[in-house]
Backbone as JSON, one array per atom type, in Angstrom:
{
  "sequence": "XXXXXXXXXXXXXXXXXXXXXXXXXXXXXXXXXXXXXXXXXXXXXXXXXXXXXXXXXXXXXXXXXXXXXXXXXXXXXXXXXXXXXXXXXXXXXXXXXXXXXXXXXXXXXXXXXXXXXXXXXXXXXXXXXXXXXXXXXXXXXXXXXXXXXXXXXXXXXXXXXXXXXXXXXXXXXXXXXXXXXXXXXXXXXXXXXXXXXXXXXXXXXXXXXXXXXXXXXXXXXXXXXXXXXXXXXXXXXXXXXXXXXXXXXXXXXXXXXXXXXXXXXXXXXXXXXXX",
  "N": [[0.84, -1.19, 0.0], [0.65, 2.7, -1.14], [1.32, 5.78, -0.22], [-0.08, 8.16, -1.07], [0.31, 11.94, -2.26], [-1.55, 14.26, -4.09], [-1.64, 16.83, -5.71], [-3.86, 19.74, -6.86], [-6.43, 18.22, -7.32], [-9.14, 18.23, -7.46], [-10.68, 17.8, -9.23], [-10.8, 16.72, -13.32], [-7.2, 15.5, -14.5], [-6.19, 15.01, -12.07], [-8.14, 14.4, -10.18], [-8.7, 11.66, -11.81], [-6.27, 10.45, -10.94], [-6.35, 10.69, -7.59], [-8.96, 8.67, -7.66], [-8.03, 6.72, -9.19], [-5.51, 5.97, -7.66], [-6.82, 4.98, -4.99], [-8.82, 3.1, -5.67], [-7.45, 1.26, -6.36], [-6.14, 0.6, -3.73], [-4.68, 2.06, -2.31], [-3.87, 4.37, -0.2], [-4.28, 8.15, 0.21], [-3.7, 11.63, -0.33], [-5.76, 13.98, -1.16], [-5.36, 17.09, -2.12], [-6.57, 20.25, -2.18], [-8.29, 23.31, -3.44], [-10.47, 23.76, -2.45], [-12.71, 22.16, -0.39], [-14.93, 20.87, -0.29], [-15.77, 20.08, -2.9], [-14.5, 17.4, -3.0], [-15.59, 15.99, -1.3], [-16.84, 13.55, -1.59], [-15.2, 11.5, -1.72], [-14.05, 8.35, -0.65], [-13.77, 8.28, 2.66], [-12.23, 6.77, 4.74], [-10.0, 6.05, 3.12], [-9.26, 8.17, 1.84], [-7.65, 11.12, 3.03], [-8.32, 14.41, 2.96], [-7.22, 17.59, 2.48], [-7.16, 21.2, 2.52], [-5.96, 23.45, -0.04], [-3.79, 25.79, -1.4], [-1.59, 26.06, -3.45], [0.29, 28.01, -3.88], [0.78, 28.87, -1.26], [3.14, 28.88, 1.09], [2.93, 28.37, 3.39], [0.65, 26.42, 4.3], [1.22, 24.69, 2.52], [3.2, 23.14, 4.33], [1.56, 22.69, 6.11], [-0.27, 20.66, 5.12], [1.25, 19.0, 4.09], [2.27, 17.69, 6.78], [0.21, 17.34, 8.05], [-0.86, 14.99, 6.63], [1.47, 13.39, 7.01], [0.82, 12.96, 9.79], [-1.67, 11.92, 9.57], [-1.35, 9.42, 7.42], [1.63, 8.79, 8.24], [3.78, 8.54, 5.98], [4.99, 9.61, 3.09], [4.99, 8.31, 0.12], [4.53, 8.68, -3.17], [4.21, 11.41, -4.63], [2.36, 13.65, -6.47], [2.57, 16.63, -8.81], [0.44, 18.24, -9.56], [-1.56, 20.61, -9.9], [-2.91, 23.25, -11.29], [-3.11, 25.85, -14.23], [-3.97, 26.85, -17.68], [-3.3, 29.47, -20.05], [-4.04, 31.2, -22.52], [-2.5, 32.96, -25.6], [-0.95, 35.42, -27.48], [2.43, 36.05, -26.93], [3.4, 38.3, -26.87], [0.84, 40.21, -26.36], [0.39, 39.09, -23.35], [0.15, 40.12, -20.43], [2.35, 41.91, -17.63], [1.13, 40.9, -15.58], [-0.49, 38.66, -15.48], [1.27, 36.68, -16.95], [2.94, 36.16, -14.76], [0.84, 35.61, -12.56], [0.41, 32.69, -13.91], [2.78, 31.41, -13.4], [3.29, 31.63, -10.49], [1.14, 29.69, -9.8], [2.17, 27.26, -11.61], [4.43, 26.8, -11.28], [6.28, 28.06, -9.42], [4.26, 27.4, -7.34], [4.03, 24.59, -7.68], [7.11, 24.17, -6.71], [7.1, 24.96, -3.88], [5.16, 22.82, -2.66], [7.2, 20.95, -3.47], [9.1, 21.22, -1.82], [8.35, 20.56, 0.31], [7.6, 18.21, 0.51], [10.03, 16.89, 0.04], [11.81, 16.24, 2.53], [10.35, 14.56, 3.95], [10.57, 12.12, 2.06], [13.27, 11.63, 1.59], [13.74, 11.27, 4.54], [12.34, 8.82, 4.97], [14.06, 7.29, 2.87], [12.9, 6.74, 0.45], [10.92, 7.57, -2.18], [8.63, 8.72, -4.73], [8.62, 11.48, -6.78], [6.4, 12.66, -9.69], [5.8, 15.08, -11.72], [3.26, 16.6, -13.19], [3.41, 17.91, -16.27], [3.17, 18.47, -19.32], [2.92, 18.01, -23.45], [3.64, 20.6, -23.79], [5.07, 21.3, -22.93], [7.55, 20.66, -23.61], [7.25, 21.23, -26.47], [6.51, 24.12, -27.94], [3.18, 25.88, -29.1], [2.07, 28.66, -31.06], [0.12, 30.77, -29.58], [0.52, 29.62, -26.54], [2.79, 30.28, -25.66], [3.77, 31.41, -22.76], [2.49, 29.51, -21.37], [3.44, 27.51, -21.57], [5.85, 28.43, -21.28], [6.2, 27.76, -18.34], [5.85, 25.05, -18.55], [7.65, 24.52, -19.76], [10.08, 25.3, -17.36], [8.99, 23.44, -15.75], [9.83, 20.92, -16.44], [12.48, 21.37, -16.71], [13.37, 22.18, -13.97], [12.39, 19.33, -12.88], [14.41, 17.8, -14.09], [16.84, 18.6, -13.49], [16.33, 18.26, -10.33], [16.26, 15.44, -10.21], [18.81, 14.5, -10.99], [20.04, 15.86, -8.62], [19.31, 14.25, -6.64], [19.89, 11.61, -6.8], [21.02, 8.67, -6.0], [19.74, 8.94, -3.56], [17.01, 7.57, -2.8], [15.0, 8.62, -3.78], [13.26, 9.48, -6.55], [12.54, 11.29, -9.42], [10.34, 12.65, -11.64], [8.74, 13.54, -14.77], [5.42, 13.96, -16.85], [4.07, 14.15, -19.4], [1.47, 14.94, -20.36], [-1.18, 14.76, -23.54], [-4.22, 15.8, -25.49], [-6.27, 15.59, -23.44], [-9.65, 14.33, -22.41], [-10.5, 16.45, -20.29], [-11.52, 19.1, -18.0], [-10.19, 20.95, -19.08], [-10.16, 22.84, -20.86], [-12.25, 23.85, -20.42], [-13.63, 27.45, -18.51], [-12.5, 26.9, -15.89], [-10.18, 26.04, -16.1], [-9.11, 26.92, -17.82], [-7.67, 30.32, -19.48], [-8.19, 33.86, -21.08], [-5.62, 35.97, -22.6], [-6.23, 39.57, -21.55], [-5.57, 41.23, -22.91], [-6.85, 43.68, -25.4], [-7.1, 42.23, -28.6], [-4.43, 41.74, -31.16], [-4.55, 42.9, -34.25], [-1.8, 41.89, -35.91], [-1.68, 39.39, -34.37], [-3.64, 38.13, -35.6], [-3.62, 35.95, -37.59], [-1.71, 33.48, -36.88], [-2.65, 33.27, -35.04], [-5.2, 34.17, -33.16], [-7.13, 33.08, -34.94], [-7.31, 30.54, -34.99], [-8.07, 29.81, -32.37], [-11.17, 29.93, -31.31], [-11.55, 27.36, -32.75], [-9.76, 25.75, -31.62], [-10.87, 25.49, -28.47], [-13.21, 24.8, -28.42], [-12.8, 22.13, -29.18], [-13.27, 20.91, -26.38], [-14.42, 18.59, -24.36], [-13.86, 16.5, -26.36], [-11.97, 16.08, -26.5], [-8.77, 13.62, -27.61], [-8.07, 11.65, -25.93], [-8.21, 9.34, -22.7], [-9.12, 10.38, -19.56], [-9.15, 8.56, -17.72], [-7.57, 5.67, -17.99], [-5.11, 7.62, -18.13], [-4.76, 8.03, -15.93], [-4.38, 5.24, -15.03], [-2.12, 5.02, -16.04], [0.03, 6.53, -14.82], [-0.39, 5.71, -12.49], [1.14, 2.7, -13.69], [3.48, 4.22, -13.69], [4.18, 5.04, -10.86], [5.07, 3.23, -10.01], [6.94, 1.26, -11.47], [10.34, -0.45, -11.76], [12.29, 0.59, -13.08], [11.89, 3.5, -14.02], [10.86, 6.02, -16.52], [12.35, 9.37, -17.11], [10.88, 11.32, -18.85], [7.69, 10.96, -19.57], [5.55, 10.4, -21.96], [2.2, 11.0, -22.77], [-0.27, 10.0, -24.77], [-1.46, 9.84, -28.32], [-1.03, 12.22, -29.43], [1.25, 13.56, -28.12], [3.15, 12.19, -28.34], [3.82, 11.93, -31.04], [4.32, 14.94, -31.16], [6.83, 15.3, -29.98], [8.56, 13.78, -30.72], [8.49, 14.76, -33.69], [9.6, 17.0, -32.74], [12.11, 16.24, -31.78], [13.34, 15.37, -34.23], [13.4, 17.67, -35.56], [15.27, 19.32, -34.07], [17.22, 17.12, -34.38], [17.59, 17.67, -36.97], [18.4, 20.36, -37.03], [21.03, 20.44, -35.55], [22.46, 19.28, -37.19], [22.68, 20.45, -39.43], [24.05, 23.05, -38.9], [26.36, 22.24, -37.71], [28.87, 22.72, -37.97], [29.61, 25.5, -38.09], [28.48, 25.94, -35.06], [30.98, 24.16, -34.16], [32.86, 25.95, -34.5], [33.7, 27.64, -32.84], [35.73, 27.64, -30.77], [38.73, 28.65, -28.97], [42.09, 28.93, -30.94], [44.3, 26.61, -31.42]],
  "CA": [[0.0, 0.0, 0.0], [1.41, 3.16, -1.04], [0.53, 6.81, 0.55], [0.23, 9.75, -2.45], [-0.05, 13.05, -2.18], [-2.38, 14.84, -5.27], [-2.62, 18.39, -5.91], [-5.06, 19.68, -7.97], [-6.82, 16.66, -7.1], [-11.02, 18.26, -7.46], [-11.03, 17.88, -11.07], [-9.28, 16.8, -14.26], [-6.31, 14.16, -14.15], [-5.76, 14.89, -10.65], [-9.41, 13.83, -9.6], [-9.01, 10.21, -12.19], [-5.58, 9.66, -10.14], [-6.67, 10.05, -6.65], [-10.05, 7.67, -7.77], [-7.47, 5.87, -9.61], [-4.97, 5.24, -6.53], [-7.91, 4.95, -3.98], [-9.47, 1.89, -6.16], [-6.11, 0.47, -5.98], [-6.17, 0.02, -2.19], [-3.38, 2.93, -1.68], [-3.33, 5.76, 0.86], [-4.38, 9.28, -0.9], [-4.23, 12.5, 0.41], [-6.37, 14.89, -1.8], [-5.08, 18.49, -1.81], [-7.65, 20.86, -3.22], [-8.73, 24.32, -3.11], [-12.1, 23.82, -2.17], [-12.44, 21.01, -0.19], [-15.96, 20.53, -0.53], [-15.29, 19.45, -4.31], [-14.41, 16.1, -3.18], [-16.13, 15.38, -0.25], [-17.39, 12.25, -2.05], [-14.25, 10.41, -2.14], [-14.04, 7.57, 0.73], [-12.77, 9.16, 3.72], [-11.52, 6.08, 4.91], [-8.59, 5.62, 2.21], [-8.51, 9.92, 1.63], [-7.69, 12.91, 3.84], [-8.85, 16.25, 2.06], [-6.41, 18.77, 2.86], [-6.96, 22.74, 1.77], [-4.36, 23.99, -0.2], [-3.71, 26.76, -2.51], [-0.42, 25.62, -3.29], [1.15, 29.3, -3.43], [0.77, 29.26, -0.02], [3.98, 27.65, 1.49], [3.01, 28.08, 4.55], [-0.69, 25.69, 3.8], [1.66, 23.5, 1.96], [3.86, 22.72, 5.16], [0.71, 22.15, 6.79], [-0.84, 20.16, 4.46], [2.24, 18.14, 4.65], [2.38, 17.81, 8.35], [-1.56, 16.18, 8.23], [-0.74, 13.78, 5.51], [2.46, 12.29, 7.58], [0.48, 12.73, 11.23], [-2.42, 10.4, 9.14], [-0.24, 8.12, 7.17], [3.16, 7.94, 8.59], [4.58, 8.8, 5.22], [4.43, 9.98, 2.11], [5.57, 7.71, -1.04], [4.28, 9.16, -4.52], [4.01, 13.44, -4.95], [2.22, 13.89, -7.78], [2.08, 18.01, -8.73], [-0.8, 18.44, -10.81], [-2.29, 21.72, -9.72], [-1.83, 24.43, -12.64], [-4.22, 26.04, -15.35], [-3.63, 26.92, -18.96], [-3.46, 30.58, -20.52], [-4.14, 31.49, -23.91], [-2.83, 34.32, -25.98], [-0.06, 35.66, -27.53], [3.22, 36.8, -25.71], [3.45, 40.03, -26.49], [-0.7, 40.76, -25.56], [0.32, 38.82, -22.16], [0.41, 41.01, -19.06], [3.1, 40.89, -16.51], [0.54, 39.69, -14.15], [-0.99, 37.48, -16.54], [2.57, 35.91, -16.7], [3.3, 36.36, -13.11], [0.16, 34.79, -11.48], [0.41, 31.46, -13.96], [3.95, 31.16, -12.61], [2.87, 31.24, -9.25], [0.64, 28.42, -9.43], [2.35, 26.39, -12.49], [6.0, 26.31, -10.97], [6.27, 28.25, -8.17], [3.63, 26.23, -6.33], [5.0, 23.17, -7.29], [8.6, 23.88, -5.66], [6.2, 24.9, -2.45], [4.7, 21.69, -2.02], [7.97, 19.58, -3.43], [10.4, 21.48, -0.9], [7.86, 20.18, 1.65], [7.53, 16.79, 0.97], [11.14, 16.16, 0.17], [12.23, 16.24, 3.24], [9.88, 13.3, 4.3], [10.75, 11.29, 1.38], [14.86, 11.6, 1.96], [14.03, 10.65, 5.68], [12.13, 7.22, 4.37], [15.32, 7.21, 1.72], [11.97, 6.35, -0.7], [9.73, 8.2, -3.09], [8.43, 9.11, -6.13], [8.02, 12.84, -7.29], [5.85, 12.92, -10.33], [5.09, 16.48, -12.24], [2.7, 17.02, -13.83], [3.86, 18.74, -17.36], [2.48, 18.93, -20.62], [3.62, 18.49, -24.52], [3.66, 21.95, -23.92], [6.86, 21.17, -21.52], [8.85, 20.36, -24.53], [7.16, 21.89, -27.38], [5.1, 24.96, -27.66], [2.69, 25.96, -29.97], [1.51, 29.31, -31.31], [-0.72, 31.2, -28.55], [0.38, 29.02, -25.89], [3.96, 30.74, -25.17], [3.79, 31.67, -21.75], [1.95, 28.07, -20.74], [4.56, 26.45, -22.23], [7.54, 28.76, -20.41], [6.05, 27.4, -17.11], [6.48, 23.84, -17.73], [9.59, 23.95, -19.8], [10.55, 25.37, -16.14], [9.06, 22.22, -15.0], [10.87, 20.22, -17.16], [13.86, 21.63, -16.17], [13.77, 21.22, -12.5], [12.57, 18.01, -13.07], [15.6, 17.24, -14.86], [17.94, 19.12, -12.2], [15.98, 17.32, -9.02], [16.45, 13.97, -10.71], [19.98, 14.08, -10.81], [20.4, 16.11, -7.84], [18.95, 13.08, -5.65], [20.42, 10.55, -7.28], [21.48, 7.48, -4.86], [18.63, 8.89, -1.98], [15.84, 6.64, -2.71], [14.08, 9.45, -4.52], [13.1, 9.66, -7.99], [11.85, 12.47, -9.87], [9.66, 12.07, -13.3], [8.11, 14.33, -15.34], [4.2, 13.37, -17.21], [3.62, 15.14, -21.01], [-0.1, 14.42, -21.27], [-1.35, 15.25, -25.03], [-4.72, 16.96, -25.42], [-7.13, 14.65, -22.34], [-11.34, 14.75, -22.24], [-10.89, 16.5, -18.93], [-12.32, 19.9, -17.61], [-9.2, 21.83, -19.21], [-10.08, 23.68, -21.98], [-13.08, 25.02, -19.73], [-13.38, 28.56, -18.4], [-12.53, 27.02, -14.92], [-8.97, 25.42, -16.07], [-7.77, 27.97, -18.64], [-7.84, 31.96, -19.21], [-7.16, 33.94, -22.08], [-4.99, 37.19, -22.15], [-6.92, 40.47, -21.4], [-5.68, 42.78, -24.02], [-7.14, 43.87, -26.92], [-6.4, 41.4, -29.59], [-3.76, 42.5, -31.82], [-4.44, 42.24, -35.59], [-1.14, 40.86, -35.84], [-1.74, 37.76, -34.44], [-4.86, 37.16, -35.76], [-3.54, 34.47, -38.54], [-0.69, 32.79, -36.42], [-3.2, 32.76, -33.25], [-5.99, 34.13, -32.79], [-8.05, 32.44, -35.88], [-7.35, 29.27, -34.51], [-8.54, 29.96, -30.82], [-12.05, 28.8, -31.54], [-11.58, 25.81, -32.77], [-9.07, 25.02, -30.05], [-11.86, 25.61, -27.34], [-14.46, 24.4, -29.48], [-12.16, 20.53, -28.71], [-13.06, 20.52, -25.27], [-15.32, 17.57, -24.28], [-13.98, 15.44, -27.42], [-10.23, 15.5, -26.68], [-8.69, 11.85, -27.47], [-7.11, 11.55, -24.45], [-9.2, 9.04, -21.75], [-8.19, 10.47, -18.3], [-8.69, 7.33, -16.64], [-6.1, 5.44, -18.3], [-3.98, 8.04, -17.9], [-4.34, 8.1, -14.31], [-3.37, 4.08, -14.94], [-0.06, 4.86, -16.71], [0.83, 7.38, -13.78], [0.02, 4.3, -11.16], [2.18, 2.27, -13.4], [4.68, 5.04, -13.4], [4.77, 5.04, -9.61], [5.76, 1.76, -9.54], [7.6, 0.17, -12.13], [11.56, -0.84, -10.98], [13.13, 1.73, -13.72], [11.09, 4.27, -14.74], [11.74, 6.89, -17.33], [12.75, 10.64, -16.78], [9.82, 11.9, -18.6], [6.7, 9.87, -19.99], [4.55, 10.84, -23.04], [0.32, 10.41, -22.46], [-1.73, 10.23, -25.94], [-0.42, 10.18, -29.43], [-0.47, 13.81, -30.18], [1.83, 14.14, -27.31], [4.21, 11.4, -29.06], [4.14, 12.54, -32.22], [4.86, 15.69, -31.12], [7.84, 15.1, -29.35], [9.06, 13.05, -31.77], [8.7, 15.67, -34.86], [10.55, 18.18, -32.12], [13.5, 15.46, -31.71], [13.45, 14.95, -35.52], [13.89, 19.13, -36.07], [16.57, 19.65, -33.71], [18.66, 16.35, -35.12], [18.25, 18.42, -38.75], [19.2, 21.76, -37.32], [22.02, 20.23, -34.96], [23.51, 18.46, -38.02], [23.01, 21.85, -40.32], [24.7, 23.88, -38.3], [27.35, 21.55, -36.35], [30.01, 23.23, -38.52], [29.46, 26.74, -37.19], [28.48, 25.43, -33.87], [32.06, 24.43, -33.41], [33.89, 26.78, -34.77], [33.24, 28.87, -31.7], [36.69, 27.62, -29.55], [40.07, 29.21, -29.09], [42.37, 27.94, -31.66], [45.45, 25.8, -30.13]],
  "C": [[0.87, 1.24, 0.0], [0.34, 4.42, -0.71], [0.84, 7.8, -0.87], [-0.33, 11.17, -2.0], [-0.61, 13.82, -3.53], [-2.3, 16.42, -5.14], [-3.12, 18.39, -6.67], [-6.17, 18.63, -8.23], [-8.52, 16.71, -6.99], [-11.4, 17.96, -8.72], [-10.24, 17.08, -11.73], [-8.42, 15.57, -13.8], [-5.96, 14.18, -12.54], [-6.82, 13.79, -9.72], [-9.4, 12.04, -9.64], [-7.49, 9.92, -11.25], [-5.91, 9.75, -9.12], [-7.65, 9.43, -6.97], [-8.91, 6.48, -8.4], [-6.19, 4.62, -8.08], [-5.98, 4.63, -5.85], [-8.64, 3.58, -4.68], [-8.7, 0.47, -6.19], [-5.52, 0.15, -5.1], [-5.18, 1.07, -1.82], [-4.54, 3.7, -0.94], [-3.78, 7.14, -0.22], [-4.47, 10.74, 0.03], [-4.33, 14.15, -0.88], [-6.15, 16.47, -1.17], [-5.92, 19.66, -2.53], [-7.65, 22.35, -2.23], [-9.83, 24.76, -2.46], [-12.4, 22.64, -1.7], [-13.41, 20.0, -0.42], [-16.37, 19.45, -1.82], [-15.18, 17.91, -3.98], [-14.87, 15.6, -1.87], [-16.93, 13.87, -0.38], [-16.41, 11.03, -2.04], [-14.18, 9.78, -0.47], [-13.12, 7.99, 1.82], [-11.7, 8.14, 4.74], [-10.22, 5.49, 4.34], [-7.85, 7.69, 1.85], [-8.7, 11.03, 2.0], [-7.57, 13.91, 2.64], [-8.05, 17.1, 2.84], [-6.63, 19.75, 2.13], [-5.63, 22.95, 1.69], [-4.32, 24.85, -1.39], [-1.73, 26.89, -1.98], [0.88, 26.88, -3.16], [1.46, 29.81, -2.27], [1.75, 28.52, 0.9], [3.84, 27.11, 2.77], [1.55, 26.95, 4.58], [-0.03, 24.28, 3.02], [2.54, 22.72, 3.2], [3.06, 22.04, 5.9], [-0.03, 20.95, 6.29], [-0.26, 18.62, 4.25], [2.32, 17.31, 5.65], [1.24, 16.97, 8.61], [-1.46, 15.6, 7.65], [0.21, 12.77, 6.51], [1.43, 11.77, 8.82], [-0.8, 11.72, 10.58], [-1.82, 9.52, 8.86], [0.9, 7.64, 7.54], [4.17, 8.1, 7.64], [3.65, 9.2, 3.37], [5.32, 8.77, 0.78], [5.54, 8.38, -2.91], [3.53, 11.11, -3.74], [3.47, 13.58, -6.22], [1.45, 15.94, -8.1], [1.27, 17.93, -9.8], [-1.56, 20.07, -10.78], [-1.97, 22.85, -10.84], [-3.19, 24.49, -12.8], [-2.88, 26.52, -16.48], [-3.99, 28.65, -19.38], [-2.86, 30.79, -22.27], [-3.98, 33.19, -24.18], [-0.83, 34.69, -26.39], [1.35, 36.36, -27.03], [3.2, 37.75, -25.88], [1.73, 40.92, -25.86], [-0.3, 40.23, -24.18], [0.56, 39.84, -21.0], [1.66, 40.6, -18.3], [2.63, 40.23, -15.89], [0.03, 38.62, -14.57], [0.36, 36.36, -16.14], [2.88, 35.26, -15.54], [2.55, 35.31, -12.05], [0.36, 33.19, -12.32], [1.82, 31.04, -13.33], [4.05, 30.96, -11.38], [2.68, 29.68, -8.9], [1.59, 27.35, -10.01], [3.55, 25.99, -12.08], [6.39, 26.7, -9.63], [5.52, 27.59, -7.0], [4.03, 25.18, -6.58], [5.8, 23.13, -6.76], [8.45, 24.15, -4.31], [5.96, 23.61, -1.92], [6.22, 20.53, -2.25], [9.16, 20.32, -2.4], [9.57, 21.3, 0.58], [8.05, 18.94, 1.4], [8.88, 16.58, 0.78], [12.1, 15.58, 1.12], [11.5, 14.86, 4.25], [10.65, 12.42, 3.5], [12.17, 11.03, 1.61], [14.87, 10.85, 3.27], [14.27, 9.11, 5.25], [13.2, 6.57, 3.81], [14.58, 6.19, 0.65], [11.5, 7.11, -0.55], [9.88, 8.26, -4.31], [8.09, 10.7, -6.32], [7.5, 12.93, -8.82], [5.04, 14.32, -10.63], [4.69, 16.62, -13.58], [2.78, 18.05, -15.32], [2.8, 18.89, -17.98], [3.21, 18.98, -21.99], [4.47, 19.52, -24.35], [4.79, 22.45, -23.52], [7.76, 21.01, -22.54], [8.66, 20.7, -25.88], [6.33, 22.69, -27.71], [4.98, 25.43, -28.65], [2.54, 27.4, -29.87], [0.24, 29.48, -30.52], [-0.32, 30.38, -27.2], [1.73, 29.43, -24.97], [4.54, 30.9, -23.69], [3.75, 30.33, -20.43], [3.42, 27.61, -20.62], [5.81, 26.75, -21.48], [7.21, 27.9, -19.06], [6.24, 26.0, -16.96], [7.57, 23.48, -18.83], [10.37, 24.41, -18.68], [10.18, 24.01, -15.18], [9.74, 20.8, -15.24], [12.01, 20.15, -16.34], [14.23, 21.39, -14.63], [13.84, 19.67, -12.24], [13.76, 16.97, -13.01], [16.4, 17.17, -13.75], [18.08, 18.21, -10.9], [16.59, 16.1, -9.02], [17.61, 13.63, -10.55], [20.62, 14.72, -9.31], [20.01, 14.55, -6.44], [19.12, 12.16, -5.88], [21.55, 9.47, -5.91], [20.54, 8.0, -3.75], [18.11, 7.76, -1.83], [14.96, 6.93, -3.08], [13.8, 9.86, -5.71], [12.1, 10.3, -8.79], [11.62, 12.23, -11.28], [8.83, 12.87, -14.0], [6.75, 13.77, -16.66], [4.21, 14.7, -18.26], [2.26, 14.56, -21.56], [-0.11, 15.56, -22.88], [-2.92, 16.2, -24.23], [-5.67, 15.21, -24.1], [-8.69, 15.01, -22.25], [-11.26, 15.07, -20.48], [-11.56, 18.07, -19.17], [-10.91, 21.13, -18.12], [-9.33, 22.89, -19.87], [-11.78, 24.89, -21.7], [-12.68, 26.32, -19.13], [-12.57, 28.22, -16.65], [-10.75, 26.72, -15.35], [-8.14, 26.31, -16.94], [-8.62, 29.54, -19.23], [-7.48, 32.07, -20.74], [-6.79, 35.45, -21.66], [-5.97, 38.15, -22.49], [-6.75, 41.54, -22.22], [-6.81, 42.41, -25.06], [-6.33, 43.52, -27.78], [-5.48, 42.53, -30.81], [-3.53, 42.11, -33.0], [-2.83, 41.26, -35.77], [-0.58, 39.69, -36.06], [-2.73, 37.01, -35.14], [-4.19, 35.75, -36.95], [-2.43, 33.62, -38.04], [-1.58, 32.38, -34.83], [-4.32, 33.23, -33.17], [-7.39, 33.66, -33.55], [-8.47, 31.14, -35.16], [-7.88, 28.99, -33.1], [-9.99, 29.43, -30.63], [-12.3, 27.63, -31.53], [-10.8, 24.98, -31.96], [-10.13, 24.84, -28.76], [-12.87, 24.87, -27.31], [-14.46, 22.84, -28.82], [-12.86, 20.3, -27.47], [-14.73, 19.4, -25.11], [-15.22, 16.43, -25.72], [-12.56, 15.64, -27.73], [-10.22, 14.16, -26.92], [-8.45, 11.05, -26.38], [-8.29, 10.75, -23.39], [-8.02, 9.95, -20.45], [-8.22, 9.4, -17.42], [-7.67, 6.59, -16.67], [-5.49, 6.31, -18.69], [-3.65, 8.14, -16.75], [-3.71, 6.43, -14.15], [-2.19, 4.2, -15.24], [0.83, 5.54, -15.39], [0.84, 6.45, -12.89], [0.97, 3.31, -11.58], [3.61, 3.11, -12.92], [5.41, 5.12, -12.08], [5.42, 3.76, -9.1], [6.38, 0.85, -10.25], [9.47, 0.75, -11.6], [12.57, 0.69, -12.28], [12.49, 2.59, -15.09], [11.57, 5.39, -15.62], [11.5, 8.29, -16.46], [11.22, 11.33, -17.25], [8.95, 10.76, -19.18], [5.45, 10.42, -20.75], [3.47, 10.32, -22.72], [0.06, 10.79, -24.19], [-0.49, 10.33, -27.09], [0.18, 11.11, -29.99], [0.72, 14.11, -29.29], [3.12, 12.9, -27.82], [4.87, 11.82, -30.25], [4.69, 13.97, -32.12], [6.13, 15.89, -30.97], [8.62, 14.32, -30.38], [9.52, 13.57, -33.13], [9.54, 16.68, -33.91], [12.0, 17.47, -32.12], [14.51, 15.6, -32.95], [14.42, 16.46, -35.73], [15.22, 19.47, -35.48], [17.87, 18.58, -33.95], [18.96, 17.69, -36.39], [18.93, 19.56, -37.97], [20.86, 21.54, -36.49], [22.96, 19.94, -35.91], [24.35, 19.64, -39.16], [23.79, 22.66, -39.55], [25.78, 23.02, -37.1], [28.85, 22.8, -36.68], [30.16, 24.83, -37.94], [29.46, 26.46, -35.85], [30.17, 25.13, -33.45], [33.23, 25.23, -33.85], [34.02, 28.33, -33.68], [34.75, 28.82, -30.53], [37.76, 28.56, -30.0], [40.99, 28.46, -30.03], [44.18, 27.68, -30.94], [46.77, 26.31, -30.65]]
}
């Protein structure tokens, strides 16, 4: 039986993995904004903790009631975020500012709390929550996308920084998922006045992006299975592609930077001191 910690855990992939752990006989401790939201889930397998993860001091606590129930924590999975639409230059600082909060900055809130459990144990899993979007970003999506190629990147950093603990850090690139994302509750768009511009590189297409929601390909249930295998298979990968668009993507991004690495190697090293 293993103990998980969820953020973002009222909705959305957060919701199908704690139902997903919790069916699976584990430990769960549902972190939500609203706690009410999940007051349905069996209280006998999952403590509801408030948490608005920007809050480090709510995350310490939140922490603190998960161990004093379970005794420990094993799987972290950061899920809590939203999505903002709109081109970078219409974005606001605060626009910018507050998804950063939640999208990265609250994640290193809640994972510089639990790590310090998990190092004791000298076991865990840290699973974060990304996105394609973490490794290749699209037109209107710029800003999203800086926040979890920052999650990426810690990811990356953590992973090797804890190397021999007992702690292992993994990063999740769901594609597009039939969850509650592309609603007004999970993603924003920027507040300026649209700027001709963009209209044919971004804001044409904004419709029919929105339009998707409720007929993504993506199941979220089995994706909340791949993340339970994820927490538990003996040598798991660094990051882990969900859905095909989120394969293919990654895959045509690999492809582009072999060609331009190969086109340009010759310049590339002609950059040293010569001997």
């Amino acid at each position: 039986m293993s103990v998980w910690f969820v953020t973002g855990a009222s909705r959305g992939l957060g919701r199908a993995i704690v139902e997903a752990a919790a069916a699976a006989g584990d430990q769960v401790v549902a972190a939500v904004r609203t706690p009410d939201a999940v007051a349905d889930l069996p209280s006998d397998q999952v403590l509801v903790v408030p948490l608005d993860v920007r809050d480090e001091g709510r995350a310490a606590a939140a922490v603190e009631a998960a161990v004093a129930r379970f005794g420990r924590i094993d799987v972290l999975v950061n899920n809590a975020g939203y999505g903002l639409l709109g081109p970078v230059e219409e974005t606001s600082d605060k626009e910018a500012r507050d998804l950063f909060d939640v999208n990265f900055f609250g994640l290193l809130n809640v994972t510089r709390q639990v790590l310090p459990v998990m190092r004791h144990q000298r076991s865990g899993r840290v699973i974060n929550i990304s996105s394609v979007g973490g490794f290749t970003a699209l037109p209107g999506s710029g800003i999203y996308a800086a926040t979890k190629f920052a999650v990426e990147a810690v990811t990356e950093s953590l992973a090797a920084e804890l190397a021999g603990s007992g702690v292992t850090v993994h990063v999740v690139e769901p594609g597009a998922f039939r969850t509650d994302f592309l609603d007004e509750s999970s993603i924003r768009v920027t507040a300026a006045e649209p700027l001709g511009a963009y209209e044919a590189t971004v804001h044409s297409g904004r419709p029919a992006f929105l339009a998707a929601s409720g007929s993504q390909p993506g199941d979220p249930a089995k994706a909340a299975q791949a993340v339970l295998t994820l927490a538990v298979t003996e040598e798991p990968p660094l990051r882990l592609q969900l859905g095909a668009d989120s394969v293919d993507r990654v895959q045509a991004k690999l492809e582009l930077v072999r060609r331009e690495l190969d086109a340009w190697r010759e310049l590339s090293l002609s950059t040293a001191y010569d001997d």
